[in-house]
MARDREN-271252 format. One record per residue (C-alpha): x, y, z; residue number from 1. Coordinates in steps of 0.001 Angstrom, whole numbers, plus 500000, padded with zeros to 6 digits. Layout:
REM residues N
c1 = X; c2 = Y; c3 = Z; seq = NUM
...
***
This chain:
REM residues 363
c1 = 336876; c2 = 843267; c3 = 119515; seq = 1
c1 = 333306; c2 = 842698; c3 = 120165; seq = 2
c1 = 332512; c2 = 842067; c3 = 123989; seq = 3
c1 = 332549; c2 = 838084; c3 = 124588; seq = 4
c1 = 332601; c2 = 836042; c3 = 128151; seq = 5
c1 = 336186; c2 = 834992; c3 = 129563; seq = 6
c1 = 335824; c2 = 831996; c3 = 128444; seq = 7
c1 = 334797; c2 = 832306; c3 = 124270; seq = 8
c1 = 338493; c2 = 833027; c3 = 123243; seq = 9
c1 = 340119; c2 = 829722; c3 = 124807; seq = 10
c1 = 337668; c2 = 827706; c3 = 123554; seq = 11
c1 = 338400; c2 = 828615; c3 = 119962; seq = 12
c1 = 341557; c2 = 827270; c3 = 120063; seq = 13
c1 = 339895; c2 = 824065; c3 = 121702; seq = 14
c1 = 337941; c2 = 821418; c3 = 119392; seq = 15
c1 = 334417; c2 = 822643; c3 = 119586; seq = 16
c1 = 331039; c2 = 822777; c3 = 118035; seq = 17
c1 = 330784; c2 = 825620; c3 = 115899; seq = 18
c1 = 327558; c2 = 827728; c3 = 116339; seq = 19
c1 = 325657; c2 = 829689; c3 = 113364; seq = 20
c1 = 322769; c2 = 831795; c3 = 112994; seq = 21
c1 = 321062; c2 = 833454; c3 = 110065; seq = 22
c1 = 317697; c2 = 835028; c3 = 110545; seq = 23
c1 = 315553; c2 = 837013; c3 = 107358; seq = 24
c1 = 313825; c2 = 839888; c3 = 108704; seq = 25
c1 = 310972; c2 = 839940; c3 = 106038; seq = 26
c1 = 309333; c2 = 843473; c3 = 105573; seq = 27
c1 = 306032; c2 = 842144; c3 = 106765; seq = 28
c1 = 307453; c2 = 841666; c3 = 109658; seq = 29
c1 = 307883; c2 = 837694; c3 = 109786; seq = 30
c1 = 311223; c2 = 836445; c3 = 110776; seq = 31
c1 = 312383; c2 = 833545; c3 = 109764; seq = 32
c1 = 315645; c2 = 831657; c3 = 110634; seq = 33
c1 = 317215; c2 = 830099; c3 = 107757; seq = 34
c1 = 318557; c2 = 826616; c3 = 107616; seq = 35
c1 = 321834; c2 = 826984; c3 = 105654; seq = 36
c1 = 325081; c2 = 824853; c3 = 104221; seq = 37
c1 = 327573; c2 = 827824; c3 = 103775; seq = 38
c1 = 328601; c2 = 831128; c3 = 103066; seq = 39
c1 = 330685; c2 = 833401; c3 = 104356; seq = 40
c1 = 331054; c2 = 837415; c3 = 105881; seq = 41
c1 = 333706; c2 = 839605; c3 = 104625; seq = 42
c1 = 334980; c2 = 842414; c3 = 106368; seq = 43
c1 = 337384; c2 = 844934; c3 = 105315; seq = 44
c1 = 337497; c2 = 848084; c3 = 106556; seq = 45
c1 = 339325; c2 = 850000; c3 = 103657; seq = 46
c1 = 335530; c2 = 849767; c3 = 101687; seq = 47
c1 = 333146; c2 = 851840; c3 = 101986; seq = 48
c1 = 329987; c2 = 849092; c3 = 102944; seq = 49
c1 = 332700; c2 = 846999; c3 = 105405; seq = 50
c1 = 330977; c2 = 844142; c3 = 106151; seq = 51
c1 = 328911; c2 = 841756; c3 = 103041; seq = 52
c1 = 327853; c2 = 838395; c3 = 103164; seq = 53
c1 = 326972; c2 = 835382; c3 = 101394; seq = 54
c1 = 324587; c2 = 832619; c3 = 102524; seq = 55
c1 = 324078; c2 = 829203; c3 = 101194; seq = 56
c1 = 320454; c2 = 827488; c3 = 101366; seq = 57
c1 = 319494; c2 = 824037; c3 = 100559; seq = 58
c1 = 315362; c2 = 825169; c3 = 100716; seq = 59
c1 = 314413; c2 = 826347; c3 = 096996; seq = 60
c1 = 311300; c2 = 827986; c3 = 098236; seq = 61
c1 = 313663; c2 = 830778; c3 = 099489; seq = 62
c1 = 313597; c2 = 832229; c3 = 095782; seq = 63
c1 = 310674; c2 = 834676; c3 = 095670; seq = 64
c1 = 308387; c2 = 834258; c3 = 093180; seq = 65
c1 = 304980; c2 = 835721; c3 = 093840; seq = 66
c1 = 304263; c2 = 839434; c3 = 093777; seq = 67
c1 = 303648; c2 = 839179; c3 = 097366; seq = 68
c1 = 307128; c2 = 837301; c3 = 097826; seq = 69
c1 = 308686; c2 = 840101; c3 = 096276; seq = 70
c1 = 307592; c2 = 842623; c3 = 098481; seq = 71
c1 = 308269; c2 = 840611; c3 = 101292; seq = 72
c1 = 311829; c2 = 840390; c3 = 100317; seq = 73
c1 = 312899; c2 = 843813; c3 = 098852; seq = 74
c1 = 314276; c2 = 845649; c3 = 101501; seq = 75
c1 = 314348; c2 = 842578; c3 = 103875; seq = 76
c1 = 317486; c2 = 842281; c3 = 106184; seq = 77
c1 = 319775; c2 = 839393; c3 = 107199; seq = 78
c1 = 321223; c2 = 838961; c3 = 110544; seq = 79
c1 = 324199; c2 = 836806; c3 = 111087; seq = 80
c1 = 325784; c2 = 835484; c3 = 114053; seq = 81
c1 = 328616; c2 = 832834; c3 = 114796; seq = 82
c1 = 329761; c2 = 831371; c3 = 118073; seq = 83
c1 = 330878; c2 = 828177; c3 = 119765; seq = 84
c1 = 328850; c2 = 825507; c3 = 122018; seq = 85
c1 = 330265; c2 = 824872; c3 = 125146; seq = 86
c1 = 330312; c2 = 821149; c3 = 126671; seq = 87
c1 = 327777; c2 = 821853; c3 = 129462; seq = 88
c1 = 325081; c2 = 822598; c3 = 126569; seq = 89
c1 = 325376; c2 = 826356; c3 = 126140; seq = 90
c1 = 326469; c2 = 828279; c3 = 123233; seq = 91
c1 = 327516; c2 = 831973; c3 = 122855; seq = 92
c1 = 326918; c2 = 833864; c3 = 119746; seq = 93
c1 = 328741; c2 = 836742; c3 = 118166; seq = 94
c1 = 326825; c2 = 838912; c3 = 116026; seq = 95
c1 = 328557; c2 = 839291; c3 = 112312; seq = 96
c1 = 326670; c2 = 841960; c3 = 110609; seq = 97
c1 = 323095; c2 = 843489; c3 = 110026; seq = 98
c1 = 322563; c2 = 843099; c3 = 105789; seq = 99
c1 = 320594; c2 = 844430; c3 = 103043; seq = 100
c1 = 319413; c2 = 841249; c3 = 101379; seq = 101
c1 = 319983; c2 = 841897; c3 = 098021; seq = 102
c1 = 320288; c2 = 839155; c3 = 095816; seq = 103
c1 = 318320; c2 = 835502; c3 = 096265; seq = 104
c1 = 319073; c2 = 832797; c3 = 093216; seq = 105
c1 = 319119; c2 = 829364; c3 = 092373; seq = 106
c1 = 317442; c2 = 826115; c3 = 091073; seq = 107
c1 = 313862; c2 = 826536; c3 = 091515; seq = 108
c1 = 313815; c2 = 822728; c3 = 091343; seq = 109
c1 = 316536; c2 = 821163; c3 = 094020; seq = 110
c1 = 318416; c2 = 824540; c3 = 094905; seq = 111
c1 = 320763; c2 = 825631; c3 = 096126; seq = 112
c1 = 320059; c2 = 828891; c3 = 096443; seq = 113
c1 = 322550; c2 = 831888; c3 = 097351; seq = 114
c1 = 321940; c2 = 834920; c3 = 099206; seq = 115
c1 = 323942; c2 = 838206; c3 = 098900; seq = 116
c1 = 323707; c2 = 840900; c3 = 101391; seq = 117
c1 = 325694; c2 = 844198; c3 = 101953; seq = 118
c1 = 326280; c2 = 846227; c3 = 105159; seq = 119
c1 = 323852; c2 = 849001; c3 = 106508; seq = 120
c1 = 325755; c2 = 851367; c3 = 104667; seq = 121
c1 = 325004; c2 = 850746; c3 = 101204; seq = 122
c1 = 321293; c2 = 851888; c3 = 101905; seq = 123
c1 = 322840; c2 = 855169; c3 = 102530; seq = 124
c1 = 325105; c2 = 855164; c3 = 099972; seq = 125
c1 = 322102; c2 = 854075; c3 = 097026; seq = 126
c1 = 320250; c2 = 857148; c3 = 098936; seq = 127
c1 = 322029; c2 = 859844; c3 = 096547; seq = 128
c1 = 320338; c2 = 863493; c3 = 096508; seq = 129
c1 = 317689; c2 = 864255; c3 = 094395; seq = 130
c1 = 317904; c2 = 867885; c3 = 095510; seq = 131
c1 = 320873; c2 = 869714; c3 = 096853; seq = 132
c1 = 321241; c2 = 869482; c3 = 100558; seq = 133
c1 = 323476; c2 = 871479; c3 = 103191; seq = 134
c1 = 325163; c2 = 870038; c3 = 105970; seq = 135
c1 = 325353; c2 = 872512; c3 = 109250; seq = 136
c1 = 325741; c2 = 872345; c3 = 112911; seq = 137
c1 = 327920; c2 = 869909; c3 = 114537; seq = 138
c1 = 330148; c2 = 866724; c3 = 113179; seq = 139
c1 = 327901; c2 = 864351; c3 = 114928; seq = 140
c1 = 324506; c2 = 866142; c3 = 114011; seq = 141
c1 = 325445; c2 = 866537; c3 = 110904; seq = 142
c1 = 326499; c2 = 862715; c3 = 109918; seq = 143
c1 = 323686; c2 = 861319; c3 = 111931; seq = 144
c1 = 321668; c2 = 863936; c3 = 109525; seq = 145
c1 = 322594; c2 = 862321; c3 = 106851; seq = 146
c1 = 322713; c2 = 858665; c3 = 107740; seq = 147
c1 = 318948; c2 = 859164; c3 = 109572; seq = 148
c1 = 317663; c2 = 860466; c3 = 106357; seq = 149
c1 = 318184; c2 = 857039; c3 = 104358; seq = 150
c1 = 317590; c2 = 855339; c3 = 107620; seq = 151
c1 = 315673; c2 = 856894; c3 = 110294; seq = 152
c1 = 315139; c2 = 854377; c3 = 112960; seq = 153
c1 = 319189; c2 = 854378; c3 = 112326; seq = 154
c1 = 321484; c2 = 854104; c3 = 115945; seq = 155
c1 = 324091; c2 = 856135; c3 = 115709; seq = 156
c1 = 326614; c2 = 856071; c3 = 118375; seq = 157
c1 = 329357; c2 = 858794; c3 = 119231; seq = 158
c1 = 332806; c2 = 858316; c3 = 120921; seq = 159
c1 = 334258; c2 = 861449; c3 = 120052; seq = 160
c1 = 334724; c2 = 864696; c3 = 121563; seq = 161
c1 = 331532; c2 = 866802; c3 = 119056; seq = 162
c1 = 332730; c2 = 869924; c3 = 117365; seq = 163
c1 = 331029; c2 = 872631; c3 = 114767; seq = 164
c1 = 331494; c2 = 872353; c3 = 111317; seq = 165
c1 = 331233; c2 = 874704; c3 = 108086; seq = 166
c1 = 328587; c2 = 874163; c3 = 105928; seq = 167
c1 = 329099; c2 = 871305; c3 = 103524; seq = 168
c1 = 326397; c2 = 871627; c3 = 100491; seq = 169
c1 = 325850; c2 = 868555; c3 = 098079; seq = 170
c1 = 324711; c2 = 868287; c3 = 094642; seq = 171
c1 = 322324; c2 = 866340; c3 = 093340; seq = 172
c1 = 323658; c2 = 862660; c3 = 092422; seq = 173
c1 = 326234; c2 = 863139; c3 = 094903; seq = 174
c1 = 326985; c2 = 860131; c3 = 097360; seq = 175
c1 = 325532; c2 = 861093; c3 = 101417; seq = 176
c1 = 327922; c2 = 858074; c3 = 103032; seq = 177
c1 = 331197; c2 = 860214; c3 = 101295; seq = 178
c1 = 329889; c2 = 863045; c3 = 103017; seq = 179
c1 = 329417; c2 = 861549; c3 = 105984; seq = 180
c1 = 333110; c2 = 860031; c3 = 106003; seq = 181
c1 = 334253; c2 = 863294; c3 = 104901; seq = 182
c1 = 332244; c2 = 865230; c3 = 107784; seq = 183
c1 = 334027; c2 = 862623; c3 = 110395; seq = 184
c1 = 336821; c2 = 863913; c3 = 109035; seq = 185
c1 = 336502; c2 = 866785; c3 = 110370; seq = 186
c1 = 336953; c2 = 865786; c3 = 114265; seq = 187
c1 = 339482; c2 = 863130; c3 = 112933; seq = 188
c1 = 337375; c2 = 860485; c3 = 113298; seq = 189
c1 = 336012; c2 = 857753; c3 = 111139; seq = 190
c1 = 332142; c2 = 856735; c3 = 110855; seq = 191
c1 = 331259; c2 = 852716; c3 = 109936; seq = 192
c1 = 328525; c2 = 850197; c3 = 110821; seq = 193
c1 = 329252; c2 = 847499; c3 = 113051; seq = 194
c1 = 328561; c2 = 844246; c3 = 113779; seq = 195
c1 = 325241; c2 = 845337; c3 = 115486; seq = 196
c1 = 324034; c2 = 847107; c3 = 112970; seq = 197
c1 = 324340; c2 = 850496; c3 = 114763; seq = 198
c1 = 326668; c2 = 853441; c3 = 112957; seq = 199
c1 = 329432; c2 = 854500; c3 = 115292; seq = 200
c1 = 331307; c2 = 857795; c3 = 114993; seq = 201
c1 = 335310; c2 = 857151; c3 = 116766; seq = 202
c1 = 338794; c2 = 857910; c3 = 116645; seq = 203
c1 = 340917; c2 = 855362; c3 = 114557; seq = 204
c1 = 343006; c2 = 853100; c3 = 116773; seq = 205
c1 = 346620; c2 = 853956; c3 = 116893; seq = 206
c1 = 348824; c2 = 850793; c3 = 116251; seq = 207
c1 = 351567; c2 = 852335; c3 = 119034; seq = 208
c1 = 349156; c2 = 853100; c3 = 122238; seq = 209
c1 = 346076; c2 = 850478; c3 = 121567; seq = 210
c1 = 346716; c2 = 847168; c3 = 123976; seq = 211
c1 = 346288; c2 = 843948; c3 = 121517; seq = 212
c1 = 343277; c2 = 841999; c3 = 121862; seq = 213
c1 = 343708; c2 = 838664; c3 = 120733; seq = 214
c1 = 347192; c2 = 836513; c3 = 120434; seq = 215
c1 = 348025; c2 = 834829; c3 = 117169; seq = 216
c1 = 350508; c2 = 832212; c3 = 118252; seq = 217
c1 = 352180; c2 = 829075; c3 = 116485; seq = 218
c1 = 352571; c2 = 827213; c3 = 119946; seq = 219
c1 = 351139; c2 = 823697; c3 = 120929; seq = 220
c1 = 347128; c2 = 825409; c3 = 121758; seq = 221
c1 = 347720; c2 = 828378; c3 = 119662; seq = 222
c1 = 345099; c2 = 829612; c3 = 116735; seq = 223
c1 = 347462; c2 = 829873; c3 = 114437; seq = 224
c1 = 347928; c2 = 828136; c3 = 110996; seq = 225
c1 = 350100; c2 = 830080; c3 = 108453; seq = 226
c1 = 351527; c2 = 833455; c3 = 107544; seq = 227
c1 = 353392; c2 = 835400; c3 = 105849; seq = 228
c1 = 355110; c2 = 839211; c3 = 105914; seq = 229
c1 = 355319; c2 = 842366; c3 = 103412; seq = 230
c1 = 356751; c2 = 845324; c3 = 103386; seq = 231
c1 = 355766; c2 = 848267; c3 = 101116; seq = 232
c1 = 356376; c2 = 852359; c3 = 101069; seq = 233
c1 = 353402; c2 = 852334; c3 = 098313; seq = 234
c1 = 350434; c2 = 854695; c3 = 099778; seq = 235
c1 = 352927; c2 = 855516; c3 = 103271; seq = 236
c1 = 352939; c2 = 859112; c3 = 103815; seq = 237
c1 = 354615; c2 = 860630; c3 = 106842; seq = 238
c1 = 352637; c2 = 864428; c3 = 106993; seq = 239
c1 = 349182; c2 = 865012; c3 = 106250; seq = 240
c1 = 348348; c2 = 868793; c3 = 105485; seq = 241
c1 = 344360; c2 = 869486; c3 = 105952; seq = 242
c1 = 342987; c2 = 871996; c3 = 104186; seq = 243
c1 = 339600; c2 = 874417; c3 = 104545; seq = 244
c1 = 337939; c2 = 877140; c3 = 102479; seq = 245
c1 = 334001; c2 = 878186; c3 = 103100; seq = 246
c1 = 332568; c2 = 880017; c3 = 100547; seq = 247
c1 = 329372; c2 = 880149; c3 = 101595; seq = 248
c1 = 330287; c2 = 880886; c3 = 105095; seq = 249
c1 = 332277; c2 = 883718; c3 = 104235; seq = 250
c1 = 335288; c2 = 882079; c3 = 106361; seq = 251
c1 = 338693; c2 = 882329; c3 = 105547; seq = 252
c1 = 340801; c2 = 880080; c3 = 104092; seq = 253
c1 = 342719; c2 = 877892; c3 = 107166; seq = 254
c1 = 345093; c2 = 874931; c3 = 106721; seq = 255
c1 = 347299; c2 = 872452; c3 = 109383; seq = 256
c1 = 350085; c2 = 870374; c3 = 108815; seq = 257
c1 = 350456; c2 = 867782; c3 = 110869; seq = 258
c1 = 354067; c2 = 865667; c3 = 110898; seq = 259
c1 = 355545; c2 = 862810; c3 = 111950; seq = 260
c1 = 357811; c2 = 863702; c3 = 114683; seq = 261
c1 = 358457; c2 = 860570; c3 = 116687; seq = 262
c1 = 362272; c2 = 860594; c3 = 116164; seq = 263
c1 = 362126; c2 = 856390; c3 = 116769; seq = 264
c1 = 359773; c2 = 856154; c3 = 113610; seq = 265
c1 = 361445; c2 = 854920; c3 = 110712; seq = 266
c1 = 358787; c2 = 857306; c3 = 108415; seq = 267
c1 = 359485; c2 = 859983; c3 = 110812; seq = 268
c1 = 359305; c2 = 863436; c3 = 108607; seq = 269
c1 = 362645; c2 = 864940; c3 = 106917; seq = 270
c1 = 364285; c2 = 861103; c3 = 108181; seq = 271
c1 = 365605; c2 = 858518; c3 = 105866; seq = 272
c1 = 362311; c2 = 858303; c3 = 104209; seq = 273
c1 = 362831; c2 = 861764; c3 = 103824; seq = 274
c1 = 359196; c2 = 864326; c3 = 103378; seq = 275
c1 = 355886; c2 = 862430; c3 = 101784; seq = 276
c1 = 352859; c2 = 864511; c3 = 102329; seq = 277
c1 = 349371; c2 = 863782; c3 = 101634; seq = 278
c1 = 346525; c2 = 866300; c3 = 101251; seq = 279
c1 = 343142; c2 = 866607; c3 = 102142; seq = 280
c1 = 340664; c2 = 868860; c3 = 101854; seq = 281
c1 = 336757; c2 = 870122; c3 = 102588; seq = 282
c1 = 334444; c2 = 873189; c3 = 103451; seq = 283
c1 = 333490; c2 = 871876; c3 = 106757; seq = 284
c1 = 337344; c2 = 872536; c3 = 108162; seq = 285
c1 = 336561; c2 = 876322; c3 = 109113; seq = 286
c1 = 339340; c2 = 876423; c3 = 111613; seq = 287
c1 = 343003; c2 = 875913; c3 = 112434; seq = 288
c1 = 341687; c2 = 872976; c3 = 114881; seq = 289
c1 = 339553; c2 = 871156; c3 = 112968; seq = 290
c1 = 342479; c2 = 870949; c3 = 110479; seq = 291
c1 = 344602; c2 = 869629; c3 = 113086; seq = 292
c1 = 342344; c2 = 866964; c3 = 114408; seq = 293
c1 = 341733; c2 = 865870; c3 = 110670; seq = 294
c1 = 345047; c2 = 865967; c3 = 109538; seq = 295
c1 = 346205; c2 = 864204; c3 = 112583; seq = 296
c1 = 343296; c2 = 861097; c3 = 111897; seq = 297
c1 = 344577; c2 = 860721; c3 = 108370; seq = 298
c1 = 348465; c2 = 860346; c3 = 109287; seq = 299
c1 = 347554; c2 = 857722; c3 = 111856; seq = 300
c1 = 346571; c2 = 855520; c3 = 109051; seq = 301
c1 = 349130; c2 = 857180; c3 = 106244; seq = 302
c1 = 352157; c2 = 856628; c3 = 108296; seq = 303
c1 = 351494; c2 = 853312; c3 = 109334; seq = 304
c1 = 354516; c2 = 851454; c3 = 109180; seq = 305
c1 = 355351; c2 = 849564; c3 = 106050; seq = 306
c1 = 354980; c2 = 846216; c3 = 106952; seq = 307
c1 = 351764; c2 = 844017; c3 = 106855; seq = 308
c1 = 351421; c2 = 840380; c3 = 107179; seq = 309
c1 = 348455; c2 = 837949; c3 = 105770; seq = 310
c1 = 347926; c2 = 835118; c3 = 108188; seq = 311
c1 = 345576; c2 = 832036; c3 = 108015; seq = 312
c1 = 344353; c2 = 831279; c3 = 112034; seq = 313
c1 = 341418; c2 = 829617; c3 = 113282; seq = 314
c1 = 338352; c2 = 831729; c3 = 112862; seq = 315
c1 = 337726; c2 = 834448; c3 = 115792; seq = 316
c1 = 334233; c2 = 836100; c3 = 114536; seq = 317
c1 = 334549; c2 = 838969; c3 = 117356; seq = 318
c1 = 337458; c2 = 840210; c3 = 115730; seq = 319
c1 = 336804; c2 = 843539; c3 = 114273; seq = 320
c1 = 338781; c2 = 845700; c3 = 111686; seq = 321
c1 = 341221; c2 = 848296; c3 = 113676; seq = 322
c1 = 342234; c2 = 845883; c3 = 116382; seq = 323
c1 = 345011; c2 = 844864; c3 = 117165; seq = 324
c1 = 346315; c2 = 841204; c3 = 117180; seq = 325
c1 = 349492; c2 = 840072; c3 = 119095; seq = 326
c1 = 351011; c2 = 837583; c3 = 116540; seq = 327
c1 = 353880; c2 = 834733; c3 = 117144; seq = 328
c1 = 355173; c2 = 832943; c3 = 114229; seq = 329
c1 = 356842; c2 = 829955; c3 = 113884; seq = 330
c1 = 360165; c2 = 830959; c3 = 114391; seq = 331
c1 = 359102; c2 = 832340; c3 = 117664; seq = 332
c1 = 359499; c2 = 836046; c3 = 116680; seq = 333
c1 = 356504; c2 = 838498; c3 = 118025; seq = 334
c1 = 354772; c2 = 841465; c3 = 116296; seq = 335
c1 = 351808; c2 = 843667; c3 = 116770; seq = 336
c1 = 349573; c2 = 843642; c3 = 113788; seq = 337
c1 = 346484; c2 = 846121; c3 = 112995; seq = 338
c1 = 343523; c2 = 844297; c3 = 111463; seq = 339
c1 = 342185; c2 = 845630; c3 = 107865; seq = 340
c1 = 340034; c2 = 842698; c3 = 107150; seq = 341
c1 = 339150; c2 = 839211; c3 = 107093; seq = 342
c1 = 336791; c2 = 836523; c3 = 106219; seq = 343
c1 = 334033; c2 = 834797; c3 = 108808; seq = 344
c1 = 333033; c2 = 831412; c3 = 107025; seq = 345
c1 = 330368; c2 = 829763; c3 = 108241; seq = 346
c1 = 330341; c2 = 826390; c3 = 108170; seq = 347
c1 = 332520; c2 = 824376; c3 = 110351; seq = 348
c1 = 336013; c2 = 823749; c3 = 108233; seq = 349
c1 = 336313; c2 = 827168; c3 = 107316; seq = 350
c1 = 339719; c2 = 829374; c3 = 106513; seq = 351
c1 = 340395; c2 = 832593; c3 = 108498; seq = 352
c1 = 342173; c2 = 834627; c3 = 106568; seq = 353
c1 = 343692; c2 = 837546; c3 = 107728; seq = 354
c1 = 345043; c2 = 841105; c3 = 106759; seq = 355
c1 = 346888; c2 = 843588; c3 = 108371; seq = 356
c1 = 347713; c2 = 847330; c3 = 107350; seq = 357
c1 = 350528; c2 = 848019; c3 = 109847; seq = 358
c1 = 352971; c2 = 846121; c3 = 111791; seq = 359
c1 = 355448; c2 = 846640; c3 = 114664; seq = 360
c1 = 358215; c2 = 844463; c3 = 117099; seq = 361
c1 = 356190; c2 = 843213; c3 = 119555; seq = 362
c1 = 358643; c2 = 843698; c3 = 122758; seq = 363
***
């Protein structure tokens, strides 16, 4: 969850003023902060660009239509924020997303006019090669290689423990933010852009050891509205066997399979659910290790357990994809749920919908 004061969570479950920003970072370096009616910010962090957004204008002379408008808007940026006021006359803002602007229509006459942004990402995934390109060194060096080319004045920030890689080469056409994922792989970590802006390099949460960060509870106060529970084995796996073969780096071929062992897991391997592996697979695993470490990332989101809920609260915009929610329903049972994505409206009656990929008893 993104870092907030003691006192920002209570007060969403309090009747309060909601708080909104949207500010247009031209390329010619105005700023301007945009009077708006809607929109929304969807996050979800099974896509490859996680966060998008949509803004709603009443002002018509947002739709560029000078040459000089133009080049004021292509490649112009939106920043988003959403908060609450507080009764002594102070507000605190969450930040929602950095965006691409890349879409601005509507009446010219009365408006309104819509604006369509995507996460940081897609300017590194619209980046493909024109010429092939080789991948060396380190998993860190190497992803912030490739995300610094598209963007140079990129931040990318590391949590991870860095390790050396095999060379990775890319064609031409082929898409640099896949090979980036695919290079985070390698230390069994996952790369995204945040909320900031910045790129960050971590370990996936695990549903069983992370602490919840926010409670989801149908009690007299509570946040929340509605909900309601799946379960699935669709796309569940309980092994993960990582694969590696360098060519080009003359290394042999090395491979790790990594199980589910826990013998309290209901997708524990050779159980009741009996053996589903998945496979994966890249020149940049050179070592028994680094198959471990990947193999190990994947199966803590391909074993998670079959169960997922979809759950209506009232909107928390520091929640961020991975964390993990403490959730009471009606009947007073309690779970653990891992976030995969919501919505952020932002206007004041909004829905908060919300979607989990993995569930547990909450004890």
């Amino acid at each position: 969850m993104y870092p907030v004061s003691d006192r920002f969570l209570p007060r969403l479950a309090e009747s309060h003023t909601v708080a909104t920003l949207v500010q247009l970072f031209l390329t010619d370096g105005r700023v301007v902060d945009i009077e708006h009616t809607g929109g929304s910010v969807p996050v979800d962090l099974k896509q490859a660009i996680r966060r998008t957004c949509t803004v709603t204008c009443a002002d018509p002379a947002l739709i560029p239509r000078t040459p000089t408008d133009q080049l004021a808007t292509y490649g112009a940026r939106l920043r988003i924020s959403r908060g609450v006021e507080y009764g002594d006359g102070s507000r605190e803002l969450v930040p929602l997303g950095v965006f691409r602007l890349d879409s601005v229509d509507g009446s010219i006459g009365t408006g309104p006019v819509n604006l369509q942004g995507k996460g940081l990402e897609a300017c590194v995934i619209d980046d493909k090669f024109t010429a092939p390109w080789k991948a060396t060194g380190t998993v860190v060096g190497a992803v912030t290689a490739l995300i610094q080319r598209s963007i140079p004045d990129a931040d990318v920030v590391s949590t991870i423990v860095d390790v050396p890689i095999g060379s990775r080469s890319f064609d031409v056409e082929a898409d640099p933010w896949a090979g980036a994922q695919e290079i985070a792989a390698a230390a069994g970590a996952e790369v995204y852009c945040n909320a900031d802006g910045v790129f960050v390099i971590r370990e996936f949460p695990d549903l069983m050891t992370t602490e919840p960060v926010w409670a989801v509870e149908a009690t007299e106060g509570g946040v929340y509205i509605s909900g309601s529970r799946a379960m699935t084995s669709d796309n569940v796996f309980n092994g993960v066997l990582a694969r590696g073969e360098n060519t080009t780096d003359d290394a042999p071929p090395v491979s790790a399979l990594v199980v589910d062992v826990d013998p309290g897991s209901p997708t524990r391997w050779g159980g009741p659910f009996g053996r589903r592996p998945k496979f994966i697979s890249s020149s940049t695993l050179t070592t028994v290790n680094a198959c471990t470490q990947a193999a190990g990332l994947e199966l803590v989101k391909a074993r998670a357990p079959n169960a997922s809920g979809d759950f209506s609260s009232l909107p928390n915009p520091a929640l961020e994809p991975g964390d993990v929610i403490r959730v009471m329903h009606e009947d007073g049972t309690r779970e653990l749920h891992q976030v995969a994505s919501f919505t952020v409206p932002l206007d004041e009656g909004g829905d908060f919908p919300i979607t989990t990929i993995s569930a547990k008893e909450d004890a």
